[in-house]
mmCIF file of the N, C-alpha and C atoms, coordinates in Angstrom:
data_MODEL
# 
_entry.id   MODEL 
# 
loop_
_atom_site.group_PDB 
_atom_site.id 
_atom_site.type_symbol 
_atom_site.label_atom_id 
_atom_site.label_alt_id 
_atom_site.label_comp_id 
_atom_site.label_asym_id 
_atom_site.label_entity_id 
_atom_site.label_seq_id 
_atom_site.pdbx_PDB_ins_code 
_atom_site.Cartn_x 
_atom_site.Cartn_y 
_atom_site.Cartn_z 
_atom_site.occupancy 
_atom_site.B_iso_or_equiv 
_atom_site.pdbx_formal_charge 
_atom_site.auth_seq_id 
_atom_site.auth_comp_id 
_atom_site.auth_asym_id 
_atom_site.auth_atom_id 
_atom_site.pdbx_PDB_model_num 
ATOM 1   N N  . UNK A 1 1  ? 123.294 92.197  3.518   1.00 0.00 ? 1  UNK A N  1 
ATOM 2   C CA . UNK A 1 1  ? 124.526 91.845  4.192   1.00 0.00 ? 1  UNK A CA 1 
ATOM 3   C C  . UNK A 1 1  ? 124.961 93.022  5.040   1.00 0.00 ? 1  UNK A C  1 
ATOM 4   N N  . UNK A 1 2  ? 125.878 92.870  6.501   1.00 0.00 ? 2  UNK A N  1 
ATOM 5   C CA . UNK A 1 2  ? 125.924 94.062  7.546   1.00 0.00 ? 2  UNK A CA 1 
ATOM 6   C C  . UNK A 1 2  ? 127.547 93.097  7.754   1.00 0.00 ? 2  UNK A C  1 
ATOM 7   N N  . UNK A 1 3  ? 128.056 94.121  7.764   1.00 0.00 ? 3  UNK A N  1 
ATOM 8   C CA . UNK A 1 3  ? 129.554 93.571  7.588   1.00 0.00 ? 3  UNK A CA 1 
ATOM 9   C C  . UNK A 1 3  ? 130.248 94.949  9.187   1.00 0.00 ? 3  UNK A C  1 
ATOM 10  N N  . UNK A 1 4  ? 130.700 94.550  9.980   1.00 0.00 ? 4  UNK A N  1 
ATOM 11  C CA . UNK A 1 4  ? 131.007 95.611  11.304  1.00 0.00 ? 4  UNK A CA 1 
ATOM 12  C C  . UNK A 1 4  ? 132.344 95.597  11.312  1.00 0.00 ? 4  UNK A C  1 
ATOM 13  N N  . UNK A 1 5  ? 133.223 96.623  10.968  1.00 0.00 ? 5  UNK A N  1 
ATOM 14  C CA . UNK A 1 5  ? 134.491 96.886  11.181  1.00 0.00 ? 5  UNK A CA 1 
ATOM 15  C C  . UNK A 1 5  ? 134.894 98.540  11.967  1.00 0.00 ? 5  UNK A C  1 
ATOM 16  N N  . UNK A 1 6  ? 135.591 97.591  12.275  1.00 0.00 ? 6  UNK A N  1 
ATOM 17  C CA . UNK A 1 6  ? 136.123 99.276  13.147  1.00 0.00 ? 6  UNK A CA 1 
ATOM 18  C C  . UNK A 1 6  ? 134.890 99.324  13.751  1.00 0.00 ? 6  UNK A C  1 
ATOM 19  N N  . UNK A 1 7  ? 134.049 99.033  14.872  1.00 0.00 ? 7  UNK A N  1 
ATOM 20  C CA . UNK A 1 7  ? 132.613 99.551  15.219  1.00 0.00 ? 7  UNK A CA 1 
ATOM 21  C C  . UNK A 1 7  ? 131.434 100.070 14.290  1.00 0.00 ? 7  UNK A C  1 
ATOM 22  N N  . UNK A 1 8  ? 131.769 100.006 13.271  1.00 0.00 ? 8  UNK A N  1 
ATOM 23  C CA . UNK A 1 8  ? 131.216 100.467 11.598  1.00 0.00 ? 8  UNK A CA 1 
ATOM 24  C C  . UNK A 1 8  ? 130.026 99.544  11.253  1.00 0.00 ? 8  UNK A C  1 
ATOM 25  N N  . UNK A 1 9  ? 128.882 99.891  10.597  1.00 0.00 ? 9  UNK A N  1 
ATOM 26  C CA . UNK A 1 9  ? 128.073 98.590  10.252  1.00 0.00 ? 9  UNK A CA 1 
ATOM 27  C C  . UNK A 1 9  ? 128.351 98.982  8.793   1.00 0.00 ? 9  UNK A C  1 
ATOM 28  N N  . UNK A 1 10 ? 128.891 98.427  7.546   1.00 0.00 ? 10 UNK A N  1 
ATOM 29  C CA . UNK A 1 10 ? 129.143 98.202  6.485   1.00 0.00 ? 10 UNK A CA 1 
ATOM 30  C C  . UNK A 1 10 ? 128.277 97.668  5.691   1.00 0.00 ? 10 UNK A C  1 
ATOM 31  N N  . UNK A 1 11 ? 128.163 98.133  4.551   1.00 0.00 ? 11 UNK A N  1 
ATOM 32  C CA . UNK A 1 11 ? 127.193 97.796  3.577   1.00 0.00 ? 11 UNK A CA 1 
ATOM 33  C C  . UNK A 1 11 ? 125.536 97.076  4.266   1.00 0.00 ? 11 UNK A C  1 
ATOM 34  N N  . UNK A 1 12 ? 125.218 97.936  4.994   1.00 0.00 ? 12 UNK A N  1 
ATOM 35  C CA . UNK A 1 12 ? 123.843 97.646  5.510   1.00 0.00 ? 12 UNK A CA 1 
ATOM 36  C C  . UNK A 1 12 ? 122.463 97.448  4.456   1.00 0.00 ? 12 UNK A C  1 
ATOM 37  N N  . UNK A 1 13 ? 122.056 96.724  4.601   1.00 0.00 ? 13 UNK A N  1 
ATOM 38  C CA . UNK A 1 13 ? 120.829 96.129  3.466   1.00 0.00 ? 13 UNK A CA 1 
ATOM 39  C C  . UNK A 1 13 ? 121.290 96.170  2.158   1.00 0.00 ? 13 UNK A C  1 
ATOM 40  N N  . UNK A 1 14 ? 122.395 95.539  2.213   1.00 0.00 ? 14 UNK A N  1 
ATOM 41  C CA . UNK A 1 14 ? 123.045 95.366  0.784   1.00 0.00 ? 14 UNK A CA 1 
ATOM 42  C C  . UNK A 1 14 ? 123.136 94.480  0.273   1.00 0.00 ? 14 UNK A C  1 
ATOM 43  N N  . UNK A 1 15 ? 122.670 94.201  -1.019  1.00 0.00 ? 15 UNK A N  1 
ATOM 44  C CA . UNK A 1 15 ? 123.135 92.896  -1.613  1.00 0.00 ? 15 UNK A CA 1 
ATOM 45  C C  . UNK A 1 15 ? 124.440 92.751  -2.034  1.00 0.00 ? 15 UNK A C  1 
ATOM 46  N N  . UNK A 1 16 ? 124.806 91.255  -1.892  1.00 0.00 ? 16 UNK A N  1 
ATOM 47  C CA . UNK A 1 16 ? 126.217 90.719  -2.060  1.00 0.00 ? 16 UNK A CA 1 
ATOM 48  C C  . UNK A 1 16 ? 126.298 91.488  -3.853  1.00 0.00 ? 16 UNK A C  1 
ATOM 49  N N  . UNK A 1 17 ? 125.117 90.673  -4.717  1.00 0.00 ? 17 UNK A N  1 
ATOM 50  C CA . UNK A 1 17 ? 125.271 91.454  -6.040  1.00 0.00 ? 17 UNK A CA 1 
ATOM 51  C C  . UNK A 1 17 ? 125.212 92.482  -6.505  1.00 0.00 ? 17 UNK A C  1 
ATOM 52  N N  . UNK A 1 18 ? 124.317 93.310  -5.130  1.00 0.00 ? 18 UNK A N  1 
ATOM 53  C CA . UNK A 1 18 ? 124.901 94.794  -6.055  1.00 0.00 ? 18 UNK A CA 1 
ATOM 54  C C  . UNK A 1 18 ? 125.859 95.353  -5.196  1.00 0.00 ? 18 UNK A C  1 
ATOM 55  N N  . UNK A 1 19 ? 126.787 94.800  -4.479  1.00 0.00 ? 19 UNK A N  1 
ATOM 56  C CA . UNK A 1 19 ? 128.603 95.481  -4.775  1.00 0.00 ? 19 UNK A CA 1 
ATOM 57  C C  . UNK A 1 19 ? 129.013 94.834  -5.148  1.00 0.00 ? 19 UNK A C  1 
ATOM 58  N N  . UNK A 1 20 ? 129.432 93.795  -5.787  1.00 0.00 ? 20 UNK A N  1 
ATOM 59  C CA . UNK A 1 20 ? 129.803 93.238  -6.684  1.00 0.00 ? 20 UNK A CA 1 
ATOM 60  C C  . UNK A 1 20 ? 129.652 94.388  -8.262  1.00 0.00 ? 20 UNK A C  1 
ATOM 61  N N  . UNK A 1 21 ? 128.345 94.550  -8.795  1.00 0.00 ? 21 UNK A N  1 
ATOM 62  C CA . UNK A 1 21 ? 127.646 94.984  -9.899  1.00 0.00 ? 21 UNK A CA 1 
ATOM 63  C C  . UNK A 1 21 ? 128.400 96.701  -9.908  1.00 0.00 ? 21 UNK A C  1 
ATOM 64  N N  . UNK A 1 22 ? 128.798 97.077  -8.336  1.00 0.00 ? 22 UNK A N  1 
ATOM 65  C CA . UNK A 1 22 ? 129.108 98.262  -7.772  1.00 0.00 ? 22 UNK A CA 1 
ATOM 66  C C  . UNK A 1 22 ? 130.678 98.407  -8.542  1.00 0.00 ? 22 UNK A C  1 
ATOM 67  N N  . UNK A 1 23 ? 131.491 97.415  -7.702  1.00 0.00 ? 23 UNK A N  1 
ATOM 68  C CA . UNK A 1 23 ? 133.141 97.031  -8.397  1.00 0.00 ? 23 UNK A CA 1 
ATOM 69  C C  . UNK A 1 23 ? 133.042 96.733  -9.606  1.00 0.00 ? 23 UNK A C  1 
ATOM 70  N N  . UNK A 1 24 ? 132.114 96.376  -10.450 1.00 0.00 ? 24 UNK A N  1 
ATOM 71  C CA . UNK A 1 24 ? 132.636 95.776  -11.695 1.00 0.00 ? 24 UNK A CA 1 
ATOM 72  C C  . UNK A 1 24 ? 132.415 97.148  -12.496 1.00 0.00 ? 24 UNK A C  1 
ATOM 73  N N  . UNK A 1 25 ? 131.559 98.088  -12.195 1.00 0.00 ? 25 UNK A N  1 
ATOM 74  C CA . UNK A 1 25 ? 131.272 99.439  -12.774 1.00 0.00 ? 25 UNK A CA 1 
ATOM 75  C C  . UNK A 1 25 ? 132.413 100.717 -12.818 1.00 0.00 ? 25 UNK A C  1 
ATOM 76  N N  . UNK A 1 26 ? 133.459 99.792  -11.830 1.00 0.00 ? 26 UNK A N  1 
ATOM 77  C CA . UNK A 1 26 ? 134.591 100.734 -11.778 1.00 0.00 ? 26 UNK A CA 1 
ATOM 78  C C  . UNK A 1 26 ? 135.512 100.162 -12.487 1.00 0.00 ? 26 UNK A C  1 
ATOM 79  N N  . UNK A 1 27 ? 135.282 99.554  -13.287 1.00 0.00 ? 27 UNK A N  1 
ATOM 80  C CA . UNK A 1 27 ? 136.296 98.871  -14.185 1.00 0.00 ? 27 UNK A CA 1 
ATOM 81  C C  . UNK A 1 27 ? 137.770 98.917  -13.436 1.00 0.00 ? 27 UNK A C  1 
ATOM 82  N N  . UNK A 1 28 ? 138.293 98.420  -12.463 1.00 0.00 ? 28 UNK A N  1 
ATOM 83  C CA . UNK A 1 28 ? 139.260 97.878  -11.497 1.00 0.00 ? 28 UNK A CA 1 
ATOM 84  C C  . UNK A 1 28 ? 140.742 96.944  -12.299 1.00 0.00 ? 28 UNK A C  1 
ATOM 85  N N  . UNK A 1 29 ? 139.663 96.575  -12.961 1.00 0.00 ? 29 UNK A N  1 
ATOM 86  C CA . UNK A 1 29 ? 140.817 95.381  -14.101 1.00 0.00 ? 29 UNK A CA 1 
ATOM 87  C C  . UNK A 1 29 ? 141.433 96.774  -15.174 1.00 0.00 ? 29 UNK A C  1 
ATOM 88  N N  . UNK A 1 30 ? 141.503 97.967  -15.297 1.00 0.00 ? 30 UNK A N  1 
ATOM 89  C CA . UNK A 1 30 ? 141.599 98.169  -16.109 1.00 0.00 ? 30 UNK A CA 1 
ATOM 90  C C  . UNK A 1 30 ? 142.911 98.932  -15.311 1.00 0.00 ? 30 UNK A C  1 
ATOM 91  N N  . UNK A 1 31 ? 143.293 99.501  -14.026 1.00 0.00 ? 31 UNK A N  1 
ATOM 92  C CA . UNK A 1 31 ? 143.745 100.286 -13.288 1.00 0.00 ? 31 UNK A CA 1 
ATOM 93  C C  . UNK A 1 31 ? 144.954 99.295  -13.393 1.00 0.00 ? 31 UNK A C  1 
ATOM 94  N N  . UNK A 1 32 ? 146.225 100.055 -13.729 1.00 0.00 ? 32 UNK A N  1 
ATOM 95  C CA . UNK A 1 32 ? 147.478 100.147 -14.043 1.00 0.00 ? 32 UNK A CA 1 
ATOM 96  C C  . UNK A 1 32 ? 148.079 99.241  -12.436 1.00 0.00 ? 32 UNK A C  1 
ATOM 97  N N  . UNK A 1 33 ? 148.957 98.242  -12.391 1.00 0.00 ? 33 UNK A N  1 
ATOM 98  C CA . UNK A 1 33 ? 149.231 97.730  -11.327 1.00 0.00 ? 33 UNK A CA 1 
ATOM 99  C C  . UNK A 1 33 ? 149.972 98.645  -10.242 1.00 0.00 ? 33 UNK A C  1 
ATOM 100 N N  . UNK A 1 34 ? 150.441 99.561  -10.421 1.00 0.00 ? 34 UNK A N  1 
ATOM 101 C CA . UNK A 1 34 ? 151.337 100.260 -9.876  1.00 0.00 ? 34 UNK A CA 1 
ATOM 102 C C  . UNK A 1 34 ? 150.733 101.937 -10.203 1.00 0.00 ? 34 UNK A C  1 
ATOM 103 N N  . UNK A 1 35 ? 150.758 102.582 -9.292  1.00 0.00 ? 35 UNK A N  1 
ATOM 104 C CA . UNK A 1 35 ? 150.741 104.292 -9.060  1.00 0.00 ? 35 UNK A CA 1 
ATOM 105 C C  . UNK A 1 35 ? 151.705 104.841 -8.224  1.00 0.00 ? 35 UNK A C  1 
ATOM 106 N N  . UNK A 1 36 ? 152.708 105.223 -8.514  1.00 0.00 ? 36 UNK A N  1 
ATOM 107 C CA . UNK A 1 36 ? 153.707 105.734 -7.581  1.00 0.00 ? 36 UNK A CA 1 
ATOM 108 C C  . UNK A 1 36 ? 154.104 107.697 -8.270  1.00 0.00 ? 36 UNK A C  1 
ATOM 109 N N  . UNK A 1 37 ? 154.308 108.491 -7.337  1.00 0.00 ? 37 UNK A N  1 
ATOM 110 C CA . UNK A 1 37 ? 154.796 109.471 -7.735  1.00 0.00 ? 37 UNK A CA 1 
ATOM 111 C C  . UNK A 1 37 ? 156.003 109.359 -6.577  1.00 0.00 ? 37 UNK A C  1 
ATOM 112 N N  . UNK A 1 38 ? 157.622 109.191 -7.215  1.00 0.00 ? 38 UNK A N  1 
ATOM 113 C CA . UNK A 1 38 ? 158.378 109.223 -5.897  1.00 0.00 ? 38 UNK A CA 1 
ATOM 114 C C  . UNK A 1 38 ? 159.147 110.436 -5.908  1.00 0.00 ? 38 UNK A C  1 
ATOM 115 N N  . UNK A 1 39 ? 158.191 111.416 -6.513  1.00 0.00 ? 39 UNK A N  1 
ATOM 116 C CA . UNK A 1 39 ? 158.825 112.963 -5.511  1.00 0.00 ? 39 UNK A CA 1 
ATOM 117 C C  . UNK A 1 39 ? 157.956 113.215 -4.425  1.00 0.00 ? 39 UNK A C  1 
ATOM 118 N N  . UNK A 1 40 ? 157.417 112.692 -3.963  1.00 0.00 ? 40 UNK A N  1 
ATOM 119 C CA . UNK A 1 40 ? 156.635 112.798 -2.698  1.00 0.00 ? 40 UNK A CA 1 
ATOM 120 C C  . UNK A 1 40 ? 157.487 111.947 -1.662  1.00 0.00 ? 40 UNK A C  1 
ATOM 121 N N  . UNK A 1 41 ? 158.184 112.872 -0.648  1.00 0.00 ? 41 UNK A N  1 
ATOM 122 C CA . UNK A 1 41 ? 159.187 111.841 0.459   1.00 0.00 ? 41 UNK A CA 1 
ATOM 123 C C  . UNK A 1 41 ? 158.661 110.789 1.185   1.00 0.00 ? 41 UNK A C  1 
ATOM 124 N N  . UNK A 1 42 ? 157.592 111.585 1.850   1.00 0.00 ? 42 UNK A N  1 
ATOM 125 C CA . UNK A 1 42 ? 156.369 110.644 2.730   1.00 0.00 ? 42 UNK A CA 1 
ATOM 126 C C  . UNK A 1 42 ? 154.731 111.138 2.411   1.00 0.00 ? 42 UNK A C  1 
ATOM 127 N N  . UNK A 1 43 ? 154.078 109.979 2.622   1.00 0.00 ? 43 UNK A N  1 
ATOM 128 C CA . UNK A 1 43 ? 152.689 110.102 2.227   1.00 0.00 ? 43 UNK A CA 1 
ATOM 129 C C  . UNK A 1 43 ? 151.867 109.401 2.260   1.00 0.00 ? 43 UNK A C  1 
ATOM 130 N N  . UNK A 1 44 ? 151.160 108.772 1.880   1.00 0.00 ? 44 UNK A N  1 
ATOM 131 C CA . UNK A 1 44 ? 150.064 107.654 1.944   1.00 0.00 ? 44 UNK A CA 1 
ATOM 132 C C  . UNK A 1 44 ? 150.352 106.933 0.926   1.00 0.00 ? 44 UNK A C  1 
ATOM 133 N N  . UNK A 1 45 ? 150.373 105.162 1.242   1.00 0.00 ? 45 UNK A N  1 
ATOM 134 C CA . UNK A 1 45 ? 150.863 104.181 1.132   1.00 0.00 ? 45 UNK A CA 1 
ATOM 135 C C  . UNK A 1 45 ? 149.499 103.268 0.811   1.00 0.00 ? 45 UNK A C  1 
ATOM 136 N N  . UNK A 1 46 ? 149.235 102.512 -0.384  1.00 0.00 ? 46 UNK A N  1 
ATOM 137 C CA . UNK A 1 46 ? 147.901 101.804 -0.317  1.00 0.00 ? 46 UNK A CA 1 
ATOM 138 C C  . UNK A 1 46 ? 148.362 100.593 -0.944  1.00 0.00 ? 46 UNK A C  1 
ATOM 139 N N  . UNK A 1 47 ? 147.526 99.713  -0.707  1.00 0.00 ? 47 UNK A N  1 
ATOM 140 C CA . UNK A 1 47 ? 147.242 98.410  -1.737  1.00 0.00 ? 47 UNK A CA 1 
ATOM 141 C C  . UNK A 1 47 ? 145.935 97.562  -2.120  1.00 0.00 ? 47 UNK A C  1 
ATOM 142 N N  . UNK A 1 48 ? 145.497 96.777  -2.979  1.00 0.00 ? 48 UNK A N  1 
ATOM 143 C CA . UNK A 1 48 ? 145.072 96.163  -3.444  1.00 0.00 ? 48 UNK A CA 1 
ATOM 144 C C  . UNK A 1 48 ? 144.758 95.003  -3.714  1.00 0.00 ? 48 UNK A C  1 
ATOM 145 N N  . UNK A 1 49 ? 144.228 94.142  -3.026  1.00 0.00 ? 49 UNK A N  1 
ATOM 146 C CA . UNK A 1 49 ? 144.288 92.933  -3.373  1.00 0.00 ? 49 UNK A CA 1 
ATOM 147 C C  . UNK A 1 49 ? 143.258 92.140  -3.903  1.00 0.00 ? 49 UNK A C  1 
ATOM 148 N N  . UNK A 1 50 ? 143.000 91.449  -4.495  1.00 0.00 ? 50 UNK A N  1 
ATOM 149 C CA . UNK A 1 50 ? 141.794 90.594  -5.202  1.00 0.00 ? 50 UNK A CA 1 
ATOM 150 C C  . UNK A 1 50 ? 141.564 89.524  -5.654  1.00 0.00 ? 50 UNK A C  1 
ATOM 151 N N  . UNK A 1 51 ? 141.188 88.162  -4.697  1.00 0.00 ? 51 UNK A N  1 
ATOM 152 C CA . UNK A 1 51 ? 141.262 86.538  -4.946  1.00 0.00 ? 51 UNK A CA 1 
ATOM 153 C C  . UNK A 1 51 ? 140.054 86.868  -5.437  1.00 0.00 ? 51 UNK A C  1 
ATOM 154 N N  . UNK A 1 52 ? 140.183 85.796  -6.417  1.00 0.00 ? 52 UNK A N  1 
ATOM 155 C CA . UNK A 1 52 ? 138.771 84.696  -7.010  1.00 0.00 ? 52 UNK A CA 1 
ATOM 156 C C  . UNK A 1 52 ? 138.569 83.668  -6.390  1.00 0.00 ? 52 UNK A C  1 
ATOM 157 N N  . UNK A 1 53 ? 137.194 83.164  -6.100  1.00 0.00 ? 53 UNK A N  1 
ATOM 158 C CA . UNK A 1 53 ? 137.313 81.645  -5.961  1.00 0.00 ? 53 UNK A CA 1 
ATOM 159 C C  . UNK A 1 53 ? 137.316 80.731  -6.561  1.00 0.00 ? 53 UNK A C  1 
ATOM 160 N N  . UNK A 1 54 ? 137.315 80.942  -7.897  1.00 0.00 ? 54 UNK A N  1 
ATOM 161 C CA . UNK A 1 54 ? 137.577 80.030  -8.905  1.00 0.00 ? 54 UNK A CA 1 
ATOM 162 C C  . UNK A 1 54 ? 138.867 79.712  -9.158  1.00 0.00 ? 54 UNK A C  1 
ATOM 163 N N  . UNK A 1 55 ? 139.756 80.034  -8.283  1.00 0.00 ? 55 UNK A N  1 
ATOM 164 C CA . UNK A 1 55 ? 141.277 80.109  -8.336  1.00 0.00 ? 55 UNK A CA 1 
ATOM 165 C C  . UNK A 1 55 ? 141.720 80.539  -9.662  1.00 0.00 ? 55 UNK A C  1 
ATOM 166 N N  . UNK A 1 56 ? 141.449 81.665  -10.394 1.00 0.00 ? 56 UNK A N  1 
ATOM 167 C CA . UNK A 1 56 ? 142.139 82.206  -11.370 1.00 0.00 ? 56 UNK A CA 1 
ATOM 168 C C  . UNK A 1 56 ? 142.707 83.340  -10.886 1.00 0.00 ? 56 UNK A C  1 
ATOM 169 N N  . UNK A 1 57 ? 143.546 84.044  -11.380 1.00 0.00 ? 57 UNK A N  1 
ATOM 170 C CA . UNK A 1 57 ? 144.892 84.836  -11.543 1.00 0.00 ? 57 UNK A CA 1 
ATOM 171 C C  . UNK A 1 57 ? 144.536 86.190  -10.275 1.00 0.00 ? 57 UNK A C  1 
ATOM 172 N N  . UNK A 1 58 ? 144.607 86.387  -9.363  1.00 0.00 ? 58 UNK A N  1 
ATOM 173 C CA . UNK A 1 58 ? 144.108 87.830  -8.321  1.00 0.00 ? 58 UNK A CA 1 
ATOM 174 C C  . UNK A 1 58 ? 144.596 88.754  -8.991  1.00 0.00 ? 58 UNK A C  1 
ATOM 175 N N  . UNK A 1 59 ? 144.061 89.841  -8.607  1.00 0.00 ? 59 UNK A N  1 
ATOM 176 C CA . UNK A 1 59 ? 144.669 90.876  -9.114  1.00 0.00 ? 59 UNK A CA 1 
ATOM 177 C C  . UNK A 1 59 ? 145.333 91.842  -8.081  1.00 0.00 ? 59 UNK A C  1 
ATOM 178 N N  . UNK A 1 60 ? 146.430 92.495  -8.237  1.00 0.00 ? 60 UNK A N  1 
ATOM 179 C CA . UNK A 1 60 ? 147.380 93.029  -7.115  1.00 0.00 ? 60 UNK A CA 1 
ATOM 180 C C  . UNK A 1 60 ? 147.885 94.394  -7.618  1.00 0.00 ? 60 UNK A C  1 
ATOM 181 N N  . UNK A 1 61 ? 147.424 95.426  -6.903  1.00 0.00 ? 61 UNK A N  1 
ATOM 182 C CA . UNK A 1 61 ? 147.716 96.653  -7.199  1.00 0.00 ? 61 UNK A CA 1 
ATOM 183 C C  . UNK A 1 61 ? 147.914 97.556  -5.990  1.00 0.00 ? 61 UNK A C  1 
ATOM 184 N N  . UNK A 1 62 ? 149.107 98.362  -6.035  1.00 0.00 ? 62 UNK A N  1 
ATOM 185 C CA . UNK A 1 62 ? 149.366 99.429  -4.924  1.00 0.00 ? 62 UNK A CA 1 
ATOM 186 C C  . UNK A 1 62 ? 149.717 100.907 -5.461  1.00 0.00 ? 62 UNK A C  1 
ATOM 187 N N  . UNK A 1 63 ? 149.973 101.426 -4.680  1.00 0.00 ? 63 UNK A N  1 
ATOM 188 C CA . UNK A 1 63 ? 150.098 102.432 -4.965  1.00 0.00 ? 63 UNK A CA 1 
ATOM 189 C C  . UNK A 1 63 ? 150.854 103.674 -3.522  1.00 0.00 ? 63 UNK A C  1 
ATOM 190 N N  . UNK A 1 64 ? 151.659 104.672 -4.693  1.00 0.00 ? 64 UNK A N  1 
ATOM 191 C CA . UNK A 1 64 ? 152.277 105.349 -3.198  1.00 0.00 ? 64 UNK A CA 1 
ATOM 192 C C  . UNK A 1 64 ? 152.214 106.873 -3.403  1.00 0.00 ? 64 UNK A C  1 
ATOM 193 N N  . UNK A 1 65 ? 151.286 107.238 -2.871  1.00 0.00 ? 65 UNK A N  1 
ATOM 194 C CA . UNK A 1 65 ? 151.269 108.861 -3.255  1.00 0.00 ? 65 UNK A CA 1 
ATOM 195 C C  . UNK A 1 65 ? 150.150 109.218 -4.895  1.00 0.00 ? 65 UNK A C  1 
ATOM 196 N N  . UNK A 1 66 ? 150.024 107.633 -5.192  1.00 0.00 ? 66 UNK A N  1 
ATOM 197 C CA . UNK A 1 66 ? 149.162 108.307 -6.267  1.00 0.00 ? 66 UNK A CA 1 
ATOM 198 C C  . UNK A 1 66 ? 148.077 107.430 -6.376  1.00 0.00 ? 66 UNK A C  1 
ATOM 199 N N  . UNK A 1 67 ? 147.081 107.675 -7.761  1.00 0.00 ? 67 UNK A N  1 
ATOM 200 C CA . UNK A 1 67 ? 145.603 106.693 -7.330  1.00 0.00 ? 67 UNK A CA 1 
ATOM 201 C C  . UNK A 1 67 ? 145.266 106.723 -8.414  1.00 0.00 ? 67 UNK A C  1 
ATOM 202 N N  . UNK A 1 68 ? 144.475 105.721 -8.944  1.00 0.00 ? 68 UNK A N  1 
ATOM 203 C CA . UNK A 1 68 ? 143.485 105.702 -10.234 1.00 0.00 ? 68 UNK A CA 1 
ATOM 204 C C  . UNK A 1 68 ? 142.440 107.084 -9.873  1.00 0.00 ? 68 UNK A C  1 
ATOM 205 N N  . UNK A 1 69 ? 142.326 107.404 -11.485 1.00 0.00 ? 69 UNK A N  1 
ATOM 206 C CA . UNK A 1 69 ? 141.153 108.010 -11.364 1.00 0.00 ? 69 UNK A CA 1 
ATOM 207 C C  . UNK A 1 69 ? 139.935 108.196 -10.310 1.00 0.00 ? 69 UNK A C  1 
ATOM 208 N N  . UNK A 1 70 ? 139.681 107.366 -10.553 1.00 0.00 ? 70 UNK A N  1 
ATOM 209 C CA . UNK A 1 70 ? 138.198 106.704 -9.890  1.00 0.00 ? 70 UNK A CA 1 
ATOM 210 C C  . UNK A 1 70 ? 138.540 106.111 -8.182  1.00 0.00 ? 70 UNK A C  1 
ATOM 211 N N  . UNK A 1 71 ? 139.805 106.190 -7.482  1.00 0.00 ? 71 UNK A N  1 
ATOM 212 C CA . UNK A 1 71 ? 139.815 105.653 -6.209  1.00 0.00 ? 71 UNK A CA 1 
ATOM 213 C C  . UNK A 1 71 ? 138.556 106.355 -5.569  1.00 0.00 ? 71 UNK A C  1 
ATOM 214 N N  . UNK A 1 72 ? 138.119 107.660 -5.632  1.00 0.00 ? 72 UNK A N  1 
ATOM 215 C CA . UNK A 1 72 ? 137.337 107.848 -4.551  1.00 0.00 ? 72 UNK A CA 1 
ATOM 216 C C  . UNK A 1 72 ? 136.439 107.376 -4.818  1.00 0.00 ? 72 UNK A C  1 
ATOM 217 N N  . UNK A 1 73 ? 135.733 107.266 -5.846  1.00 0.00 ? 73 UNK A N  1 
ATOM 218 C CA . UNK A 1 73 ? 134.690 106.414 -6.048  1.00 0.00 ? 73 UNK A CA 1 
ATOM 219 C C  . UNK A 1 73 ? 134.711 105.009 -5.487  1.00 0.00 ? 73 UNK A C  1 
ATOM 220 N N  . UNK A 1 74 ? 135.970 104.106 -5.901  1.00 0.00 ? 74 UNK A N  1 
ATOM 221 C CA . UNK A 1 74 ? 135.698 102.891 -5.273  1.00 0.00 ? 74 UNK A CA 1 
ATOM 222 C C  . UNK A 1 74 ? 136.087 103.272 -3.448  1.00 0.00 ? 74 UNK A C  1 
ATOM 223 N N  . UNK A 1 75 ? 136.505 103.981 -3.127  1.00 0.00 ? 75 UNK A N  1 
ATOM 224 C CA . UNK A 1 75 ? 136.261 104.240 -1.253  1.00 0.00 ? 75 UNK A CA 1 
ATOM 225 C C  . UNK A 1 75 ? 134.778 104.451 -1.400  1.00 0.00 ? 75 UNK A C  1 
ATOM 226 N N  . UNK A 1 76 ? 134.316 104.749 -1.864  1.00 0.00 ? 76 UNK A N  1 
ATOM 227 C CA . UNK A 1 76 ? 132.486 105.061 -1.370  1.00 0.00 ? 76 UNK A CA 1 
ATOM 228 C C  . UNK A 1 76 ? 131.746 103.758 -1.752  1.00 0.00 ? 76 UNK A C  1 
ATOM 229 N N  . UNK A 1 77 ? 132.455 103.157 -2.369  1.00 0.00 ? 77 UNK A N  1 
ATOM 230 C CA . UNK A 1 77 ? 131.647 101.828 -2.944  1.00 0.00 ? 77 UNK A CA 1 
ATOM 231 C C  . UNK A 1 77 ? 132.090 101.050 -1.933  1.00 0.00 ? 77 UNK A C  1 
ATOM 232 N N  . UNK A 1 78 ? 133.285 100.809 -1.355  1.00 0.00 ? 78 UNK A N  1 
ATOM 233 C CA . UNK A 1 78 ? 133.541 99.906  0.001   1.00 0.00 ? 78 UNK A CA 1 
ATOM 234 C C  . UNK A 1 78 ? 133.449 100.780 1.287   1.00 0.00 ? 78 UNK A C  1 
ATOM 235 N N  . UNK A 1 79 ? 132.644 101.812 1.087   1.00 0.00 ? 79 UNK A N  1 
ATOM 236 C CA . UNK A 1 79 ? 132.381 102.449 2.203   1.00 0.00 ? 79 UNK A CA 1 
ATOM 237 C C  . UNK A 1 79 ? 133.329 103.118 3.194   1.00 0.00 ? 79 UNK A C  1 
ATOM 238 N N  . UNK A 1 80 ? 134.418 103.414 2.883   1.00 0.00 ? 80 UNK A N  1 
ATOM 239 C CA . UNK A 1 80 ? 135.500 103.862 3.066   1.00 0.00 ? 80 UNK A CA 1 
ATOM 240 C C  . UNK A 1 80 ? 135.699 105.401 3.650   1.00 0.00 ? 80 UNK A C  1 
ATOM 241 N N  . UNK A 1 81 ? 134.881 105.908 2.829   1.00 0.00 ? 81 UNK A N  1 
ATOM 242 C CA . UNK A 1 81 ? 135.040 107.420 2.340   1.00 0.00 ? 81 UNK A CA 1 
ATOM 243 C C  . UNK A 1 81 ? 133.195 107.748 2.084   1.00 0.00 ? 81 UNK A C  1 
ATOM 244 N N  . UNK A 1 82 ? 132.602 108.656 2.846   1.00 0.00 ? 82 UNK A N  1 
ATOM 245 C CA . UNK A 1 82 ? 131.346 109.304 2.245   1.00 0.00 ? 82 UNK A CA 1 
ATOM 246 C C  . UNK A 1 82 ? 131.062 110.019 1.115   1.00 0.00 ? 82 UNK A C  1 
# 
């Protein structure tokens, strides 16, 4: 799969299952819905979003100034971040 954003070619010769196999290794379901530190005035602002197609429950997580553990890891897994 070659997915082009931003002029970007994304996940090039990738299988759909192994990022999938990629996200599920970051245990994502386990990351607290909310990360905020609000002594930080201004800063970087993120969110989260995650449909099923089986129409069960998405999962919705943001965050403001702060991050799971593991965010950089999942930026390198959606290619985000090198």
């Amino acid at each position: 799969m070659d997915y082009l954003i931003d002029g970007r070619v994304l996940y090039q010769n990738k299988k759909w299952s192994e990022l999938l196999t990629e996200l599920k290794e970051l245990h994502i379901d386990d990351w607290d819905q909310e990360y905020n530190d609000s002594d930080v005035m201004d800063g970087t602002q993120w969110s989260l979003d995650i449909e099923f197609s089986d129409d069960s429950e998405g999962i919705h997580i943001w965050g403001s100034n702060m991050f799971p553990n593991n965010f950089g890891d999942f930026l390198k897994v959606i290619e985000m971040r090198r």
